[in-house]
Z-matrix of the N, CA and C atoms (Angstrom, degrees):
N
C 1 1.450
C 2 1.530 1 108.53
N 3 1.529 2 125.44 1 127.74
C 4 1.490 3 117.79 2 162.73
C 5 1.315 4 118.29 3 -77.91
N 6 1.218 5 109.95 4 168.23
C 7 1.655 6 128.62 5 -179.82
C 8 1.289 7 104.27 6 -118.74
N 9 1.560 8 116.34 7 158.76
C 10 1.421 9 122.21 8 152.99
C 11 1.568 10 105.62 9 -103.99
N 12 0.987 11 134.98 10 113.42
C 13 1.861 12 117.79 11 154.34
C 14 1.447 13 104.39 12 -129.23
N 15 1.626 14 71.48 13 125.89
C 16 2.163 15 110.17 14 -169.14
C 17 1.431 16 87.85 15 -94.49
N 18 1.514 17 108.19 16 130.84
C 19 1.386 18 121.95 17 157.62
C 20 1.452 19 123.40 18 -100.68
N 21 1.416 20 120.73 19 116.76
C 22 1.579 21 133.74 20 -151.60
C 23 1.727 22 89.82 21 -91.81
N 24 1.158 23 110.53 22 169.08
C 25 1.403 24 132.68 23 -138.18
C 26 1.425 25 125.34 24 -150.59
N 27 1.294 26 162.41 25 173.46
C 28 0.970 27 141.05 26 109.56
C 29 1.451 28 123.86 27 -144.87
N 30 1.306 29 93.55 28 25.48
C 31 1.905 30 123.68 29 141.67
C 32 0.839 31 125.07 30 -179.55
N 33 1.435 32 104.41 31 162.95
C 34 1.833 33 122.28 32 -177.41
C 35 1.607 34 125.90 33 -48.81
N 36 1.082 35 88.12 34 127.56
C 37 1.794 36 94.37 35 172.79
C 38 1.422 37 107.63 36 59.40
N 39 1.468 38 147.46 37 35.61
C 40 1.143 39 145.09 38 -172.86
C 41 1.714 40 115.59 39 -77.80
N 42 1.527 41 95.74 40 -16.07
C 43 1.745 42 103.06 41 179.00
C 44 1.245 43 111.11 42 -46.35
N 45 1.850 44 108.11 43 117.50
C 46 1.633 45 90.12 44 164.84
C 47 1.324 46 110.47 45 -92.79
N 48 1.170 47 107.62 46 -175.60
C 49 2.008 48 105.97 47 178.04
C 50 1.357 49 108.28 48 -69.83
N 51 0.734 50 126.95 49 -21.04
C 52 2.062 51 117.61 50 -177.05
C 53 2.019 52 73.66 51 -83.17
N 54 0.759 53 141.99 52 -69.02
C 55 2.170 54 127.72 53 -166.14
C 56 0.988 55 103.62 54 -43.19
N 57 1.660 56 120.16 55 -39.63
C 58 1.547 57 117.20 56 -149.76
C 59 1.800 58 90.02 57 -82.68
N 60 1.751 59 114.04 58 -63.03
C 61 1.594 60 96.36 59 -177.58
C 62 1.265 61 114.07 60 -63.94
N 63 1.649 62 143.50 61 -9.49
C 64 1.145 63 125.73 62 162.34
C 65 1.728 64 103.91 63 -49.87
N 66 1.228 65 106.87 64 -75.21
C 67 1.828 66 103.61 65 -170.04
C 68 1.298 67 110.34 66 -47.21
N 69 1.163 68 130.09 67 -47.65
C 70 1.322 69 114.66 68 176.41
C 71 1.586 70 128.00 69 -62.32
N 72 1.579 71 114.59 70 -13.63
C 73 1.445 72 117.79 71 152.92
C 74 1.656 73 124.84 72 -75.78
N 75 0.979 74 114.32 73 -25.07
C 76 1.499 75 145.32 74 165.98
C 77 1.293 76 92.75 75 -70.11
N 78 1.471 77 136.83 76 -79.46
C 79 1.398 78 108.52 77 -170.89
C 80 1.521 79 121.92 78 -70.95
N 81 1.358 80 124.67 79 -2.65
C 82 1.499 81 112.35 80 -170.89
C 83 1.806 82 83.54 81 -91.75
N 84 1.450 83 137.88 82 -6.27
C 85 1.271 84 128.22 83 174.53
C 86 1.813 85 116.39 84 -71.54
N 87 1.755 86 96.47 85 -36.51
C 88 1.223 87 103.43 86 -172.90
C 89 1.270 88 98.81 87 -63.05
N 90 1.670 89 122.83 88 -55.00
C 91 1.100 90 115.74 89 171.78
C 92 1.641 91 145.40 90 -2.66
N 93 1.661 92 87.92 91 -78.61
C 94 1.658 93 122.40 92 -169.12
C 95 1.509 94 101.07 93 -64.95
N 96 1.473 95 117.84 94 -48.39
C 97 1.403 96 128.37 95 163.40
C 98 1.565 97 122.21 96 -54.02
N 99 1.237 98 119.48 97 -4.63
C 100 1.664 99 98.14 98 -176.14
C 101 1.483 100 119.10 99 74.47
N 102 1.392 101 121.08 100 18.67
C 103 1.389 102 138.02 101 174.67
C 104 1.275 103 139.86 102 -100.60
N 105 2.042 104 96.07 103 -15.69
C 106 1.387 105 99.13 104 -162.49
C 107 2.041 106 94.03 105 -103.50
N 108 1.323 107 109.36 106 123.88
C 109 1.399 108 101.90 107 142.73
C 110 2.011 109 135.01 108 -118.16
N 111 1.524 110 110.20 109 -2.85
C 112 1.077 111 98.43 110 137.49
C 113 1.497 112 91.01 111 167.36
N 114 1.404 113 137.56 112 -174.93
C 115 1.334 114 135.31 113 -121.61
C 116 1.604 115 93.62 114 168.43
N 117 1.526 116 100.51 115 136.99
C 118 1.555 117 109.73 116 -176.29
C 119 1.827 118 111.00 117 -166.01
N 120 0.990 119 114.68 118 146.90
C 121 1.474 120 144.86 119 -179.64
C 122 1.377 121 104.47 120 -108.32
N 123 1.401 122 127.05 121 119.78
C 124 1.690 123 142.47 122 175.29
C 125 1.356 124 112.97 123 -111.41
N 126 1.089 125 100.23 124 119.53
C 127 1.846 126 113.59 125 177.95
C 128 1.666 127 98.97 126 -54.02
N 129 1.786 128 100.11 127 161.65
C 130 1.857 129 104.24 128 168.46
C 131 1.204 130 122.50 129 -36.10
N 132 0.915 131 112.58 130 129.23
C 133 1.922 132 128.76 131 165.11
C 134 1.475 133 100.08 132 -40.67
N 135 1.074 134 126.05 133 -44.67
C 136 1.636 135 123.04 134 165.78
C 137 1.880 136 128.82 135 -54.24
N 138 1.132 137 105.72 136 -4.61
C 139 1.369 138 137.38 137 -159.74
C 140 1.878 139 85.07 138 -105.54
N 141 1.345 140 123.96 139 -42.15
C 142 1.466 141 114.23 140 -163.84
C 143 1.249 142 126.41 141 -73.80
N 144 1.425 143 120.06 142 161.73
C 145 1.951 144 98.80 143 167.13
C 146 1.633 145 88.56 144 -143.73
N 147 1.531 146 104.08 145 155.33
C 148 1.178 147 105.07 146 -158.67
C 149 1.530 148 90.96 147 -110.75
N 150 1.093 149 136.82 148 177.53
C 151 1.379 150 155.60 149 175.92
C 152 1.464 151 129.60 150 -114.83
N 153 0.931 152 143.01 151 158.60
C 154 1.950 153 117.94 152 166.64
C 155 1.970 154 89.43 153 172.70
N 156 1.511 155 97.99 154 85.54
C 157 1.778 156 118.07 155 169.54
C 158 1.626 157 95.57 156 -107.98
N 159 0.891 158 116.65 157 84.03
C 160 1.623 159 120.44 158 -170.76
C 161 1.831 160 89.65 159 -122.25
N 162 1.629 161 105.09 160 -43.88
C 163 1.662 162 106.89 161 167.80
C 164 1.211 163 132.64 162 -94.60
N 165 1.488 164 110.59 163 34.25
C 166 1.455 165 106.99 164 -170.96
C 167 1.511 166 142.46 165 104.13
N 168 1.336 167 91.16 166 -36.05
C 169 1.753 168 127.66 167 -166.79
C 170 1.656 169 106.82 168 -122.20
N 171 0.795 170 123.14 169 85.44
C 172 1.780 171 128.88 170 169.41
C 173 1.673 172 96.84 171 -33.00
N 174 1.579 173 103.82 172 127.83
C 175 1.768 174 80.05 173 162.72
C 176 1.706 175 82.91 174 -148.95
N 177 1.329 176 112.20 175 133.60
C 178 1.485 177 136.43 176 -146.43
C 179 2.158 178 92.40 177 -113.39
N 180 1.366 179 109.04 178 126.80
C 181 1.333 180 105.30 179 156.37
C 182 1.541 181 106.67 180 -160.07
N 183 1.915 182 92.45 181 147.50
C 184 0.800 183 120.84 182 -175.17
C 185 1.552 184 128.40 183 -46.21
N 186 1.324 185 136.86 184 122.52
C 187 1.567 186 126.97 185 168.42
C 188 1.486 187 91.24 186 120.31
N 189 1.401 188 100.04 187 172.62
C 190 1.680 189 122.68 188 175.10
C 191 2.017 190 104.51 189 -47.89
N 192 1.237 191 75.09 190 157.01
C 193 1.866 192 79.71 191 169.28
C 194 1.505 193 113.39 192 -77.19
N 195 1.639 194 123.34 193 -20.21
C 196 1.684 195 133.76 194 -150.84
C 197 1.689 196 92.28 195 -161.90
N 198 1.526 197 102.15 196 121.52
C 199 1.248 198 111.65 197 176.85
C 200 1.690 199 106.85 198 -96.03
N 201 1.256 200 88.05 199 111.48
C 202 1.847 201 105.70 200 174.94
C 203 1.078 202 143.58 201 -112.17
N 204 1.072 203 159.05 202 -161.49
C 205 1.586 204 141.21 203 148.24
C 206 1.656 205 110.96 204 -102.71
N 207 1.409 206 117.60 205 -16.22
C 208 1.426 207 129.56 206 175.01
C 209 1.439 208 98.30 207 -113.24
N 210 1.345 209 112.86 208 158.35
C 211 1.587 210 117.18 209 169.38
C 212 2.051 211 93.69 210 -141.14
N 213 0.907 212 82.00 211 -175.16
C 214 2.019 213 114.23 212 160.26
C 215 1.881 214 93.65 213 -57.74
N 216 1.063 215 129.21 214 129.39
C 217 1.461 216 111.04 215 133.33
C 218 1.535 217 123.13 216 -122.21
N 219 1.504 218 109.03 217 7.78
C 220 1.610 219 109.15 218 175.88
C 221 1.495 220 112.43 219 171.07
N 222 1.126 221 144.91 220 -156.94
C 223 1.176 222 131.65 221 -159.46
C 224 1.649 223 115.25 222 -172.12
N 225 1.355 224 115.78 223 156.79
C 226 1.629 225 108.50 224 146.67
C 227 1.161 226 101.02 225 -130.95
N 228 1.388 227 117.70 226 167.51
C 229 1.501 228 126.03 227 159.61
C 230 1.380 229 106.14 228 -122.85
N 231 1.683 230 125.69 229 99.98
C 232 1.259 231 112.74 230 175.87
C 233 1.609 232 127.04 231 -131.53
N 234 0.869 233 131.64 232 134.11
C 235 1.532 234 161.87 233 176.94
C 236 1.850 235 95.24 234 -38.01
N 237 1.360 236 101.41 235 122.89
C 238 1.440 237 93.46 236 -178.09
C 239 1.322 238 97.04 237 -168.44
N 240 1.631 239 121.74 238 152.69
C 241 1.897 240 130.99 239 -141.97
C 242 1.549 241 74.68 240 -80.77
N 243 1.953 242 126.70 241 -39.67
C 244 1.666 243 88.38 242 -156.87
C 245 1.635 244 79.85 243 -177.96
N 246 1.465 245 127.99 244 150.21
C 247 1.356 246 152.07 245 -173.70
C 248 1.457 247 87.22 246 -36.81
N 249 1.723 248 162.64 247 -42.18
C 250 1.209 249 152.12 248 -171.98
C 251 1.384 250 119.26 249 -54.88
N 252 1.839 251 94.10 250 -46.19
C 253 1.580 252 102.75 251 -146.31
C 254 2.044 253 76.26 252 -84.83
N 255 1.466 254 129.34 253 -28.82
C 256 1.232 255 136.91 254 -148.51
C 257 1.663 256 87.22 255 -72.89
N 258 1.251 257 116.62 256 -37.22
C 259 1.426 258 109.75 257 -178.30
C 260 1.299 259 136.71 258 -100.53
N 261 1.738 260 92.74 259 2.51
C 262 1.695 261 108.54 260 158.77
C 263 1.543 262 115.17 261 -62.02
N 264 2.025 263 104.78 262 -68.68
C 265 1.264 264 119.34 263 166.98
C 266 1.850 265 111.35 264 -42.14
N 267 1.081 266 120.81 265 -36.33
C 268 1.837 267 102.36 266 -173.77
C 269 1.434 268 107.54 267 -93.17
N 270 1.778 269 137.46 268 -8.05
C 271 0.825 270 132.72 269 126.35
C 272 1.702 271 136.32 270 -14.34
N 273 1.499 272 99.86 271 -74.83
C 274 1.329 273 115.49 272 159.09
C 275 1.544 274 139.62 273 -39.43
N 276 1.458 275 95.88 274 -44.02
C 277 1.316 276 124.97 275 169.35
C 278 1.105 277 110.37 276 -61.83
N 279 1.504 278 129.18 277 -72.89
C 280 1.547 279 128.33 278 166.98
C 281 1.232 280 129.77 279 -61.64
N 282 1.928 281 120.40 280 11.26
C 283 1.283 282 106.17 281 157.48
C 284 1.471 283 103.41 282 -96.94
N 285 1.775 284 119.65 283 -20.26
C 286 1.606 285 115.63 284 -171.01
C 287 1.559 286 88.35 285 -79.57
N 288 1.105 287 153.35 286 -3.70
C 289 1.625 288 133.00 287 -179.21
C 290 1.249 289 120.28 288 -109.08
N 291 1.460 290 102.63 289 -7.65
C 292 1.285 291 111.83 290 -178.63
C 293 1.589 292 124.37 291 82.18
N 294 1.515 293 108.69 292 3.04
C 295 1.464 294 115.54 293 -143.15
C 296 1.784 295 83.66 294 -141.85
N 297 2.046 296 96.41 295 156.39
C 298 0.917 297 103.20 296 174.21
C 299 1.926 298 122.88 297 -87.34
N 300 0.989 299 109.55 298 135.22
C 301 1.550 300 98.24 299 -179.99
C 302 1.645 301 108.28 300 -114.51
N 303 1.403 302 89.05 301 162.19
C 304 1.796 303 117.91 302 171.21
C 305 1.575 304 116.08 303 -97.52
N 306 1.343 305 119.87 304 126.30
C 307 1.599 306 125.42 305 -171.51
C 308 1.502 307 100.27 306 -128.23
N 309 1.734 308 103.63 307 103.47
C 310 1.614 309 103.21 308 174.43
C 311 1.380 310 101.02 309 -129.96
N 312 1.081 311 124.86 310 163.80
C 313 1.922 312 142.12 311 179.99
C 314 0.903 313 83.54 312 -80.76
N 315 1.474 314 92.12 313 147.92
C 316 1.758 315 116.52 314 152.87
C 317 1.671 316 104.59 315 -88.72
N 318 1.315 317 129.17 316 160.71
C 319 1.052 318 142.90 317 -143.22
C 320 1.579 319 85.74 318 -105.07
């Protein structure tokens, strides 16, 4: 079964280098383990534009969809036997990022 775990934020680029080689030891684990299927970093919520052709007419605006004080700032998607082992690995994850994360199934 995959996972999503979203790592929450509440600014850009805050990784320092002791977070950044933590995750990157963290991900060469997901790796070696059979855990990793892929992993991502999201520019500022100010950086986004949202979309909404639901009537026909695309009409595009600038900024986050939901004004928050936390956003998304990056992600894993990982492969895991079952919701336990999914919250061992995002455990892990949120001590190498420093950050709190979100762990939901994919459907």
């Amino acid at each position: 079964m995959q996972y999503l775990v979203s790592v929450i934020d509440d600014k850009s680029n805050s990784g320092t280098p002791e977070e950044m080689a933590a995750i990157d030891e963290f991900n060469e684990g997901l790796r070696a383990d059979g855990h990793w299927v892929f992993a991502g970093g999201l520019a500022a919520p100010d950086t986004a534009t949202v979309i909404d052709n639901r009537d026909g007419a695309a009409i595009f605006t600038d900024g986050p969809f939901v004004e928050s004080k936390e956003y998304l700032a990056g992600f894993w998607v990982m492969e895991a036997a079952d919701l336990d082992v999914a919250l061992r690995l995002a455990a892990a994850g949120s001590k190498a990022c420093n950050r709190r994360v979100e762990v939901r199934p994919f459907l």
